[in-house]
C-alpha positions as CSV (number, residue, x, y, z in Angstrom):
1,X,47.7,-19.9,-22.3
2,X,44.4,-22.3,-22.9
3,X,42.3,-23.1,-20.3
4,X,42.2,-27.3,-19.6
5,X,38.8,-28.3,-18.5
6,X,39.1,-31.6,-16.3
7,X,37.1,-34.0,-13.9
8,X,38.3,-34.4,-10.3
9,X,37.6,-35.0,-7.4
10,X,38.3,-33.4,-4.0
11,X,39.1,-35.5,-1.2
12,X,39.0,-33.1,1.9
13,X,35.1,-33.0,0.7
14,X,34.4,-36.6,1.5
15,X,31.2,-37.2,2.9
16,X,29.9,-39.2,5.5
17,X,29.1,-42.6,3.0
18,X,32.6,-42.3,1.6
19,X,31.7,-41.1,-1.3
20,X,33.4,-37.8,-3.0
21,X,32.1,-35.3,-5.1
22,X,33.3,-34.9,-8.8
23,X,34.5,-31.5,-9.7
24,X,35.4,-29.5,-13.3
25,X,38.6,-28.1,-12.8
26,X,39.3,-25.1,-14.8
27,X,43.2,-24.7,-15.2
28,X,44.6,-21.2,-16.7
29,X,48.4,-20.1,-15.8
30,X,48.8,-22.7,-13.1
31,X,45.6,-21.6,-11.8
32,X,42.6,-23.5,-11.0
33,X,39.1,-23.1,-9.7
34,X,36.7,-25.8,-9.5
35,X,32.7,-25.9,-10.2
36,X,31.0,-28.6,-8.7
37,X,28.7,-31.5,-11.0
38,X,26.7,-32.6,-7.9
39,X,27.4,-36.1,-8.2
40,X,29.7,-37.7,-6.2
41,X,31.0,-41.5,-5.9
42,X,33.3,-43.8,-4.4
43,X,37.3,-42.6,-5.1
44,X,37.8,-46.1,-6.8
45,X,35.1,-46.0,-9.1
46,X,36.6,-42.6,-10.2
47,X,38.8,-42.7,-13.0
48,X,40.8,-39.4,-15.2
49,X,39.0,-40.6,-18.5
50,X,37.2,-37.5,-18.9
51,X,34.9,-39.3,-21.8
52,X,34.2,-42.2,-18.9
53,X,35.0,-40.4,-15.5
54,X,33.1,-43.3,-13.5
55,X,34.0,-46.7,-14.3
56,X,32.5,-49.0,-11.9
57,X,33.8,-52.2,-13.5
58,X,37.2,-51.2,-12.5
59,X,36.6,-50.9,-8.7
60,X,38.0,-53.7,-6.0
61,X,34.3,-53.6,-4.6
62,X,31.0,-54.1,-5.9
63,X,28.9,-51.5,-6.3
64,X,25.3,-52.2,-7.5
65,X,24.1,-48.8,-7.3
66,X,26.6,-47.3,-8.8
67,X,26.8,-49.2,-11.8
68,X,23.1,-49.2,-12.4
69,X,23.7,-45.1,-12.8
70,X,27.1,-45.4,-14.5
71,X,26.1,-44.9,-18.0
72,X,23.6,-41.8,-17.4
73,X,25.9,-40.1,-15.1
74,X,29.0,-40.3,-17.5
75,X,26.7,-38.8,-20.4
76,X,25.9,-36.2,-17.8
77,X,29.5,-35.7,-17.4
78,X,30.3,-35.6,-21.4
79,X,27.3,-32.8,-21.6
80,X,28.4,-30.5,-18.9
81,X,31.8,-30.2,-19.6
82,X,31.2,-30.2,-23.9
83,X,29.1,-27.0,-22.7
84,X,31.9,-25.5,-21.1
85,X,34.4,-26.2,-24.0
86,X,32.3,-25.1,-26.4
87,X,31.7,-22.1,-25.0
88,X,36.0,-22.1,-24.2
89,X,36.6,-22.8,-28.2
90,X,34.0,-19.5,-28.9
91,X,35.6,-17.0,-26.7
92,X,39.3,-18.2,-27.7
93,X,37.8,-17.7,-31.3
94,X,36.7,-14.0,-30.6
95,X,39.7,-13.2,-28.9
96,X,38.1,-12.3,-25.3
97,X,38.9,-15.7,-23.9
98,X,39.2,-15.4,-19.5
99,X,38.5,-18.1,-17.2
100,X,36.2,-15.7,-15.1
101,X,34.1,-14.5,-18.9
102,X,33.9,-18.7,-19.3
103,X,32.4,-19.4,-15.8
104,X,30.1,-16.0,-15.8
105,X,28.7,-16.6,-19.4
106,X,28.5,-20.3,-19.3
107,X,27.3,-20.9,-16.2
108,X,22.9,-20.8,-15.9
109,X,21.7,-18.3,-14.5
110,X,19.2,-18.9,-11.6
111,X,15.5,-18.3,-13.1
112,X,13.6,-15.7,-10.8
113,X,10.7,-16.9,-9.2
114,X,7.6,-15.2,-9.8
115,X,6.5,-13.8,-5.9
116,X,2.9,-15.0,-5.6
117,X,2.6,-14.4,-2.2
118,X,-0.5,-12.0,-1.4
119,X,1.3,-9.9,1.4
120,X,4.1,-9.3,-1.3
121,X,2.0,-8.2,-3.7
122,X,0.5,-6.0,-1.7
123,X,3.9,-4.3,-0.4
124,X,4.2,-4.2,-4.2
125,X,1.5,-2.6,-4.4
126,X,2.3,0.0,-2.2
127,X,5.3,1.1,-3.4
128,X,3.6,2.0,-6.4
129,X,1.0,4.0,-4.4
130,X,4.3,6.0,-3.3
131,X,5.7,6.5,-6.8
132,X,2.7,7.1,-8.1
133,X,2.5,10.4,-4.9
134,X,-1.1,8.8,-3.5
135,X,0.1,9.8,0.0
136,X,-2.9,8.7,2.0
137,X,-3.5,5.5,0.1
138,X,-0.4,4.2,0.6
139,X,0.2,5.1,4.4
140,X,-3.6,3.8,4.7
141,X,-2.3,0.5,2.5
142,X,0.1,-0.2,5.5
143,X,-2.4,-0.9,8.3
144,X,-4.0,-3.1,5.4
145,X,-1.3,-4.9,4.9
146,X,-0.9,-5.7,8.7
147,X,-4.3,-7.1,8.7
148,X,-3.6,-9.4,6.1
149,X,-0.6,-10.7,7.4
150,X,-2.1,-11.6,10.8
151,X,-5.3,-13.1,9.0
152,X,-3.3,-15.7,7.2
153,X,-1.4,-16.1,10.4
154,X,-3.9,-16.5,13.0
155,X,-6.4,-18.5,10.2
156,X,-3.8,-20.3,8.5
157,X,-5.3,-18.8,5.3
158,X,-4.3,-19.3,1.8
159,X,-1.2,-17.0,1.3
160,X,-0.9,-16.7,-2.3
161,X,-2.9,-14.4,-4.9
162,X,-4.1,-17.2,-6.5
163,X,-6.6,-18.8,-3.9
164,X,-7.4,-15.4,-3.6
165,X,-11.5,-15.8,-3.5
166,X,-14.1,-14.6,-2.6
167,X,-14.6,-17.0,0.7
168,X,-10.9,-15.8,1.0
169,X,-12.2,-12.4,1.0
170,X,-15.2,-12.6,3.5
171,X,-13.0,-14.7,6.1
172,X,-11.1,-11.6,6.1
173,X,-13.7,-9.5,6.4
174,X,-15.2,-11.7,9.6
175,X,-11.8,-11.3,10.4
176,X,-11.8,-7.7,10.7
177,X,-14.8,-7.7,12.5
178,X,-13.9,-10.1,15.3
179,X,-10.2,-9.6,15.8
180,X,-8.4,-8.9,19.1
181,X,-5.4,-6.8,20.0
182,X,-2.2,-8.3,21.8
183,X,-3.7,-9.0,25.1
184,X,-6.8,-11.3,23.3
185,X,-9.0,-8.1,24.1
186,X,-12.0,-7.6,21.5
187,X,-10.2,-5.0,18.8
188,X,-12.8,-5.4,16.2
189,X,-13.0,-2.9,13.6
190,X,-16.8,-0.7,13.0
191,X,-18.2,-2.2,9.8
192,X,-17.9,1.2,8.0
193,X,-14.5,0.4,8.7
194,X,-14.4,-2.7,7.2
195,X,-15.7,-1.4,4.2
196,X,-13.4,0.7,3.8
197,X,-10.5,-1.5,4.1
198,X,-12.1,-3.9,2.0
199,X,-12.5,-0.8,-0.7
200,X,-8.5,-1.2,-0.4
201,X,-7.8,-4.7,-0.9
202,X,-10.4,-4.0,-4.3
203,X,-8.3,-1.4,-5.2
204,X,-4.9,-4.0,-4.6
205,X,-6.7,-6.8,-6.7
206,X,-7.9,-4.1,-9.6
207,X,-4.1,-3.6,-10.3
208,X,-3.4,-6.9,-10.0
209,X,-6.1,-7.5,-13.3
210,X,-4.8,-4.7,-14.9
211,X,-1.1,-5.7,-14.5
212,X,-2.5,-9.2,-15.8
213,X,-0.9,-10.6,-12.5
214,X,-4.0,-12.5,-11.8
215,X,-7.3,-13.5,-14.2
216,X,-9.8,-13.5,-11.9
217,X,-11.9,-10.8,-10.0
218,X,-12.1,-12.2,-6.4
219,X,-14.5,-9.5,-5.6
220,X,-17.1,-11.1,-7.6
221,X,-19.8,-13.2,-4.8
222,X,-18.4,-11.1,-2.1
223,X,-21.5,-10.7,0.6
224,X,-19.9,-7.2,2.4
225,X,-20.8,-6.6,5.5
226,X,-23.9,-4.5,5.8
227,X,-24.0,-0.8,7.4
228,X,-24.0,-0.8,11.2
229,X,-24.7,1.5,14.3
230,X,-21.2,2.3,14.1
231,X,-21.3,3.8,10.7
232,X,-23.3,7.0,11.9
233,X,-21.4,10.5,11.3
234,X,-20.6,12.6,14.0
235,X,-22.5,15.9,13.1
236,X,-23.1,19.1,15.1
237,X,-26.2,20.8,14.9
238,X,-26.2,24.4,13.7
239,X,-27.2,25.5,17.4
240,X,-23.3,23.8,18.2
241,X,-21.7,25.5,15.8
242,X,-23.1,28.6,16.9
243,X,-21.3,27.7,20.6
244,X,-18.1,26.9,19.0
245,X,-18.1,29.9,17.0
246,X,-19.1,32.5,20.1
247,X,-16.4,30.7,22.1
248,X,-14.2,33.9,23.9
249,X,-10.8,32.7,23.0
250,X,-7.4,34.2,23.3
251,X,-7.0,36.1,20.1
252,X,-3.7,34.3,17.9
253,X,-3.7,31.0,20.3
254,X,-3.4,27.8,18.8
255,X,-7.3,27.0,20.2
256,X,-8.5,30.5,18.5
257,X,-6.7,29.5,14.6
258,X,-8.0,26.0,14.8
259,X,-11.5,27.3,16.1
260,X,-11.5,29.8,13.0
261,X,-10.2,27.2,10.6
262,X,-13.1,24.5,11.6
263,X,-15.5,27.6,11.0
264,X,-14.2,28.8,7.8
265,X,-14.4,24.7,6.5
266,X,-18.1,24.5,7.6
267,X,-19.4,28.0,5.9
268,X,-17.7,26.9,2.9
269,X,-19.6,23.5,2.7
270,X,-16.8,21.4,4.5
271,X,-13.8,22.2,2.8
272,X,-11.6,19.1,3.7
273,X,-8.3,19.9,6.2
274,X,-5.8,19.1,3.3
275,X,-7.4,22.3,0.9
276,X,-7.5,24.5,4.0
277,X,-3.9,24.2,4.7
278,X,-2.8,24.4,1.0
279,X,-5.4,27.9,0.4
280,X,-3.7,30.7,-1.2
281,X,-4.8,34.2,-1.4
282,X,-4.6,33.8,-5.1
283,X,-7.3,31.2,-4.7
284,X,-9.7,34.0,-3.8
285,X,-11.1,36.0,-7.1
286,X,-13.8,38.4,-7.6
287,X,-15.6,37.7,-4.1
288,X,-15.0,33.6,-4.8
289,X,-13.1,31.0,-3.2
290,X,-12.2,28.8,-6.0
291,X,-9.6,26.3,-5.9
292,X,-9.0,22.3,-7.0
293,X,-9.6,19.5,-4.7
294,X,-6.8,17.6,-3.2
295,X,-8.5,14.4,-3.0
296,X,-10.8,14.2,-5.9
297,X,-8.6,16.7,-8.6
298,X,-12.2,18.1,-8.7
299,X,-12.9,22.4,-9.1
300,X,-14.5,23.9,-6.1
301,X,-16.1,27.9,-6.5
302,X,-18.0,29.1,-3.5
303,X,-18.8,33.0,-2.5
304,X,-17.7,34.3,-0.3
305,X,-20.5,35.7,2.1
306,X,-20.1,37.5,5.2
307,X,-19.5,34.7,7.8
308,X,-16.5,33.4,5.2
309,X,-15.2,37.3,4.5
310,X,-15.2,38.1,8.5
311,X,-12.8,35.0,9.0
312,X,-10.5,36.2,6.3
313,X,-10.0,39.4,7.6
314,X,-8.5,38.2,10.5
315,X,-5.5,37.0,8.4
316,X,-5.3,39.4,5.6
317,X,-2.2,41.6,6.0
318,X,-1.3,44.9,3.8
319,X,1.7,42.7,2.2
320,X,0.0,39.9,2.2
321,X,1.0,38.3,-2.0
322,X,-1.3,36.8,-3.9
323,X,1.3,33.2,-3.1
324,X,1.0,33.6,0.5
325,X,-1.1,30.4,2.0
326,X,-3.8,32.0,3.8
327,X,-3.9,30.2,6.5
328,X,-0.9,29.7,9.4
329,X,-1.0,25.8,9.0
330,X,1.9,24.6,7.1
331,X,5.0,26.6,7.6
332,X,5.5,26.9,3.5
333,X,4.4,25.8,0.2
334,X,5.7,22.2,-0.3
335,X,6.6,20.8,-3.9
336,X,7.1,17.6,-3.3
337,X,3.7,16.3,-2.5
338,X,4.8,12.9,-0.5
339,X,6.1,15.6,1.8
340,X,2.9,17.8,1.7
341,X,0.6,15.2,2.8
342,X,2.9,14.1,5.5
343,X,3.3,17.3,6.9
344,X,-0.6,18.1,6.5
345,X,-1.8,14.8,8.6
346,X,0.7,15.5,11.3
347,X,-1.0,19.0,11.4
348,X,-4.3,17.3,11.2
349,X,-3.9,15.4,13.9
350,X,-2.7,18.7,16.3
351,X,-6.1,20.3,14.9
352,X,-8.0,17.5,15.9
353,X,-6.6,17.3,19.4
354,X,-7.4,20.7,19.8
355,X,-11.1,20.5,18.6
356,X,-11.7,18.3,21.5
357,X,-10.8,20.8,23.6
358,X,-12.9,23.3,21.7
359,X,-16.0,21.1,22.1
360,X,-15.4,20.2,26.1
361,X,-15.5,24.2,26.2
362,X,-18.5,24.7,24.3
363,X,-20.4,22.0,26.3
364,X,-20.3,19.7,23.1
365,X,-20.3,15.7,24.4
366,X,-19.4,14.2,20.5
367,X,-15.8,13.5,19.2
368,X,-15.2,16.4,17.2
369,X,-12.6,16.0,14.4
370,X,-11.9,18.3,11.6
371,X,-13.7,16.0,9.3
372,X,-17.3,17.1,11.4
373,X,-17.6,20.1,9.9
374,X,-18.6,18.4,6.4
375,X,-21.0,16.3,8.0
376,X,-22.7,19.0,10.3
377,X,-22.6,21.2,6.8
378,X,-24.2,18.3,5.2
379,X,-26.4,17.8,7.8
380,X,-27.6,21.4,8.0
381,X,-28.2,21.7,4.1
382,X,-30.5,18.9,4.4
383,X,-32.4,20.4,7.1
384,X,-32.7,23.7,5.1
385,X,-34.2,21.8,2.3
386,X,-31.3,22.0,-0.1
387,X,-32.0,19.2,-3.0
388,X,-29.9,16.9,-3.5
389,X,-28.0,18.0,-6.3
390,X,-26.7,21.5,-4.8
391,X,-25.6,19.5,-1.4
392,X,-23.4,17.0,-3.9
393,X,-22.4,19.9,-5.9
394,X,-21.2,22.0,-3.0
395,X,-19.4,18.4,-1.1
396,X,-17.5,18.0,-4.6
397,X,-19.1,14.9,-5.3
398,X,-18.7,13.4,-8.8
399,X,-21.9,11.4,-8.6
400,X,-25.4,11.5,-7.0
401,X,-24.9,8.3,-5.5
402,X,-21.8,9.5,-3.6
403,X,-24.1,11.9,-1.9
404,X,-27.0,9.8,-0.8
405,X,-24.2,7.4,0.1
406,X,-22.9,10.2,2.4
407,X,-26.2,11.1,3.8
408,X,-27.7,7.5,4.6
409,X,-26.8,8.3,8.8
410,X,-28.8,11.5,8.2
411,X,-32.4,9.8,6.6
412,X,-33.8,8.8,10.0
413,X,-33.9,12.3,11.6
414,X,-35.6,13.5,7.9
415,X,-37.8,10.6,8.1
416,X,-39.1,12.0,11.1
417,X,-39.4,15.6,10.5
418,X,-41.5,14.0,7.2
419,X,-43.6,12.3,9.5
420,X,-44.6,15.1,11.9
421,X,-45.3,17.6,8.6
422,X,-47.8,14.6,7.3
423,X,-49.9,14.2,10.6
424,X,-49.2,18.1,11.9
């Protein structure tokens, strides 16, 4: 049966002026549903001529408005429902011909928005950092986004990607610096920090040039905060790692393992936590530790000397295969490597508890993370004269200026050991 396409309206939605809304009323098999035209009049100015539903001429009352709109509002009328026939007469034509395929197929769909919104970006942004497996960055990315969030909150700061700037920028890198936890208490991040956090946001707004989201580098007049106090490494002098190292520990305790894996990082020049934990025997060949960096996708090959080969000895076994990890800090060899890194920070973080415990024993005063043996390595090289091109070579570096970056907390205590050689 065809489908009649009529005006109406629907008196039990009268509205507080009096006025009621005009309807189409679609009609198949005694069947009707309605779809509304958003313009609504008086019932007496209403009339079933669907070429001239309003006819204001004909109404017991004068209605000035109402007849100043009449003519535009019954073309409106005329368009709308010619769209819906047409579309009736094409489906009928093709044979498909349903109420619900006329309403779906005519009917406009609602244009999506294009999200503008910096903190939506960002989450954007992060997502990808998780399809993309960059573990770190994007639980880092997080925290990030917090901050945002509760700049343009607390600063009533511009909130979309566009007024991104860089006065945007530095407000929320003051912002950083000066903010306050819950209770209003200074929480201010260090500025190396800051730096860091702001090395995330450049890496949000890089992928928003490249995915031609916006045109402009916001970056670009950015005055970054300046190194601080707070940006000096925690290093251990070579005289402290001897004390850690001739600690008498409980052979196979928890405190013994993470004592031999902080020692085993340093002699190898600071192998980071993440390619500890992932080291298989396989990885050591011909008297070499050689294996691929985690962070960087950089090769590493160091020899194995005696301080490196004494370590490994304690957890060599007869069976032990060539796919074994070496080390008893992840409890197997994880695919997936979302899961690896998750698994390998919650370990870090029971390592790092423990080397506190480690340095309170050997009579050591600074916070000792994992992360401290690469500095005091660092640290030590320099005071052995290493140039600077074996230290970078042996921290994995890809560039010279990464180093010198790295070593900048270190150039005061060489500074002075320059000075006494000159006037000794």
């Amino acid at each position: 049966m065809a489908i009649t396409i009529k005006f109406s309206q629907l008196k039990r939605k009268r509205k507080e002026d009096g006025t009621i809304p005009i309807y189409l009323r679609f009609t198949e098999n005694r069947k009707s549903k309605y779809r509304t035209t958003e313009i609504s009049v008086p019932p007496d100015c209403f009339t079933k001529d669907v070429e001239n539903p309003i006819n204001v001429t004909k109404s017991k009352k004068g209605y000035d408005f109402y007849k100043r709109v009449e003519k535009n509002w019954n073309h409106k009328l005329r368009k709308l429902r010619t769209k819906y026939i047409e579309k009736r007469d094409a489906l009928e034509l093709a044979g498909n011909l349903s109420l619900d395929r006329l309403l779906r197929e005519t009917e406009d769909k609602p244009e999506k928005k294009e999200i503008r919104g910096i903190v939506e970006k960002a989450k954007q942004y992060r997502a990808g950092l998780k399809a993309d497996n960059r573990y770190w960055e994007h639980r880092h990315f997080k925290v990030v986004i917090g901050n945002i969030e509760n700049y343009i909150r607390e600063n009533s700061a511009s909130s979309t990607i566009d007024e991104m700037d860089a006065a945007w920028l530095e407000g929320f890198q003051s912002y950083l610096q000066t903010m306050k936890d819950k209770k209003g208490k200074p929480a201010g991040n260090s500025p190396r920090t800051v730096r860091k956090k702001l090395q995330r946001v450049k890496g949000f707004t890089d992928w928003m040039i490249k995915t031609k989201q916006i045109k402009h580098n916001p970056f670009l007049g950015v005055d970054k905060v300046k190194a601080g106090n707070g940006d000096t490494k925690t290093k251990l002098t070579f005289e402290q790692i001897r004390a850690i190292e001739n600690l008498e520990l409980e052979p196979e305790s928890f405190i013994w393992h993470v004592r031999n894996f902080f020692m085993y990082s340093f002699y190898n020049a600071g192998i980071r936590f993440g390619d500890l934990a992932t080291l298989q025997w396989q990885n050591i060949v011909d008297g070499r530790l050689q294996y691929t960096m985690h962070k960087t996708g950089g090769k590493k090959s160091i020899q194995q000397l005696e301080p490196m080969e004494k370590i490994l000895e304690l957890y060599r076994k007869p069976d032990s295969k060539p796919a074994d990890l070496i080390f008893p800090i992840l409890d197997k060899v994880y695919a997936d490597p979302m899961e690896l890194r998750k698994k390998i920070g919650s370990q870090n973080a029971q390592v790092n508890l423990k080397l506190k415990d480690i340095a309170a024993e050997a009579g050591i005063q600074a916070n000792v993370s994992f992360h401290v043996s690469r500095h005091s390595w660092a640290h030590f090289g320099l005071k052995k004269g290493m140039d600077l091109y074996s230290i970078s070579k042996a921290l994995g570096h890809s560039d010279l200026a990464v180093t010198q970056d790295y070593l900048k907390s270190f150039d005061e205590e060489l500074l002075d050991k320059s000075m006494q050689n000159l006037y000794s």
